[in-house]
C-alpha positions, 0 to 999 in steps of 0.5 A: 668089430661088430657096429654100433647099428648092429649091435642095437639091432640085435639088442632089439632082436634080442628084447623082441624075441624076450618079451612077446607079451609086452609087443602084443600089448603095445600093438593092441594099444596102438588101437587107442593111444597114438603110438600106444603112448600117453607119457612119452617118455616111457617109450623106448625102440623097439617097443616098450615093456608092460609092467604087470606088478612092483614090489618093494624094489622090483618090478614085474612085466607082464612077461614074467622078467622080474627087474631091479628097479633103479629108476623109482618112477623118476624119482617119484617112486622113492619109497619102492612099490608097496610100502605097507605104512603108505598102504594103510594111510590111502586104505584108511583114507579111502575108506572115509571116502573120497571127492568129498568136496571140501576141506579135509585134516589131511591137506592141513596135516601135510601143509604142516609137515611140508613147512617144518621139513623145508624151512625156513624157504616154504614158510606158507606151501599151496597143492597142486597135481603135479610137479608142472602144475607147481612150476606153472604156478610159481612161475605165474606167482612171480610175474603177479608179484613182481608186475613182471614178464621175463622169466630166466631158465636155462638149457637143458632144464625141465620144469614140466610138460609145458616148461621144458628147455631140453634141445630134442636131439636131431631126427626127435619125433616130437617138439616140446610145447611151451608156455608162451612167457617171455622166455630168457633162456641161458648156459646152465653154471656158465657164470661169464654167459649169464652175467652177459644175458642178465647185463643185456636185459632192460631195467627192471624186466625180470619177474624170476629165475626158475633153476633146479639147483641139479639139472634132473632130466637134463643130465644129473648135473650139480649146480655150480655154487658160484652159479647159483650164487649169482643167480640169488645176488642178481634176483635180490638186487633187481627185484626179481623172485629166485624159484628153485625147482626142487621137484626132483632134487629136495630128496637129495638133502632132508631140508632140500639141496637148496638148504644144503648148499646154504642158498635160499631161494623166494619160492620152491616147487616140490612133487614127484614123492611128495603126495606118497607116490600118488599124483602131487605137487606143491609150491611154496615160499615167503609169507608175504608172496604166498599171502596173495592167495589168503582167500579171507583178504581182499585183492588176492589171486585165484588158485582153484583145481578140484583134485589140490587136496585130493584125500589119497594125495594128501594121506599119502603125503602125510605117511610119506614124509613120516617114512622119508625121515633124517636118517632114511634119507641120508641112508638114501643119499649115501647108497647113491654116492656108493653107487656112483662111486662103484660104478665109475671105478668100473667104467675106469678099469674096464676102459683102462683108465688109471683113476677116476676121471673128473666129471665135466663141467662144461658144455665143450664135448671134446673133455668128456671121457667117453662115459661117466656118471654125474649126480648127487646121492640118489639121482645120477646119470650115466652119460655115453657118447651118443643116444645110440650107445644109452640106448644100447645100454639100457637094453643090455642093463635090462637084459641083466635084470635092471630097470632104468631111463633109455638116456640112463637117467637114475633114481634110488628108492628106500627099498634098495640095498647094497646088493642091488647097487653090486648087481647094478655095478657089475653088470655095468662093468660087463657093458663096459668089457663087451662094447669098449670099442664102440664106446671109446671109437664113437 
């Protein structure tokens, strides 16, 4: 039986031989990005590929290979790759002018929007850049608000480039670099776990609790409803500011998941799809908490940044939420439970198993079944036994005419139909059949 090092090395060979145009142009980068990078996760072994276009839900490298587009900018590219309602608000805006210095309509028109869609959480919402940038200022919030410095996160979770509490696997050619807060790092859904660590605090210690009701990047895995509930009974009781991360996952419901499961946190930070696909993020929550920032009144706190309200940010941001209404949103939502659906009873048949295994929910790798798909609605992830494995599937799944993470991290856009998801399913049921062996030995 061929190994799982030598199927990967020829899955390279195979995506070298591919794609030259790509290889030329990371060489070339190599000149003046150090390893041809500027957004690290968009690497992959053996070099990266170059896209050269998008359209609607297909994406084209600089090779000529046209891909099935299933990672939708991690999550941020919801609406595809060329949504002529969005086009039109930026092309409008534009040609009003940009950098301009001062308040704009688009900024109040998207603060209305913003508020109405996920209330009663966001009652007053502010922008920022990114979704980090809004996680970073949510986080500071609450330690201004409540005079505290402890901040409750958990593992696994990513808040942002410098908010990140993902273990690199061993051998990981980076380190992530981190805010210098007073960090509580618990057991994302181990109730037992963080009832201890919140129990071992002293008094009156905690400023907040920054939770994606779904981990995103850490897996597409659901919070637990006993989990979350604690987390919002415990901020209540000691003065502490529930944040629900909902960068990613307030796609998953049109008023949030949040508001979905029926918890409602002190603060949620949004970005990714926000700004229409352009650079954006938000925070928001209580009046009161937010009323620190009402420049009319004295004693507040400071909020600068030049591009918050940038007109291309904030145009697109208006279309964008017009476009994402109820019903595009729910049939978003369902496309991705058909896919997780399908592509479960594939990996089951292909496996031999006789019905659908549970998903996980525990830390403990001895119940995982070999490979599986978590997730809710449009954002899932394909979990396998080791980074080698993810990473030869990718690389077959490319090979099939289908984009996604190297860590098989999902994401679905408006422009994806069933089709697409029958194409996904089938071509992850001939990874299945052509490397059972590797995948139930590892």
């Amino acid at each position: 039986m061929e190994s799982l090092k030598d199927a990967l090395a020829n899955a390279h060979s195979s995506f070298s031989d591919r794609n030259p145009a790509s290889h030329q142009a990371f060489l070339i980068s190599r000149k003046h990005l150090p390893g041809g990078n500027t957004r690290t996760v968009l690497h992959a072994d053996p070099f990266p590929i170059t896209f050269a276009s998008g359209d609607g839900c297909t994406l084209t490298s600089v090779d000529g290979h046209r891909y099935i587009d299933f990672l939708s900018e991690y999550t941020a590219g919801i609406y595809g790759h060329s949504n002529q309602v969005i086009r039109t608000a930026i092309t409008d805006a534009l040609n009003q002018g940009w950098s301009l210095g001062g308040n704009t309509l688009y900024e109040k028109e998207l603060a209305k929007l913003v508020c109405e869609r996920f209330r009663p959480t966001v009652e007053l919402v502010r922008f920022t850049n990114s979704g980090t940038e809004a996680n970073m200022m949510a986080v500071a919030t609450a330690m201004a608000w409540t005079g505290k410095k402890k901040i409750l996160v958990f593992e696994k979770a990513y808040h942002g480039a410098t908010l990140s509490f993902r273990t690199p696997p061993p051998g990981a050619p980076y380190q992530d670099m981190n805010l210098p807060h007073e960090w509580v790092v618990g057991t994302y859904n181990d109730v037992p776990s963080t009832q201890r660590l919140l129990s071992d605090l002293p008094s009156n210690s905690l400023a907040a609790i920054l939770v994606e009701p779904m981990l995103g990047s850490g897996g597409a895995i659901p919070g637990s409803l006993p989990f979350l509930q604690l987390l919002r009974a415990y901020a209540s009781s000691h003065g502490a500011l529930l944040i629900f991360d909902e960068v990613m996952t307030s796609r998953l419901s049109y008023r949030g998941l949040g508001h979905k499961l029926g918890i409602q946190p002190d603060m949620m930070t949004l970005g990714k799809y926000l700004g229409g696909g352009m650079s954006s993020g938000a925070f928001g929550g209580r009046a009161d908490i937010m009323a620190m920032y009402d420049p009319t009144k004295n004693g507040g706190v400071a909020h600068p940044g030049t591009f918050n309200n940038n007109v291309i940010s904030m145009a697109g941001g208006c279309a964008g939420c017009k476009v994402l209404d109820e019903q595009t949103t729910k049939r978003l939502n369902d496309l991705g439970e058909l896919l997780k659906e399908k592509v479960q009873c594939a990996i089951d048949e292909a496996l031999g198993f006789k019905k659908a295994v549970q998903e996980p929910t525990t830390d403990d790798i001895s119940l995982e079944p070999p490979m599986y798909i978590t997730g809710i609605g449009s954002i899932l992830s394909i979990h396998l036994p080791s980074p080698e494995l993810l990473s030869l599937f990718y690389h077959h799944m490319l090979s099939e005419g289908i984009y996604l993470a190297e860590r098989g991290f999902i994401a679905l856009n408006i422009e994806l139909g069933v089709a697409d998801v029958e194409r996904f399913v089938a071509s992850t049921g001939n990874f299945v059949k052509r490397y059972k062996g590797l995948i139930t030995r590892t």
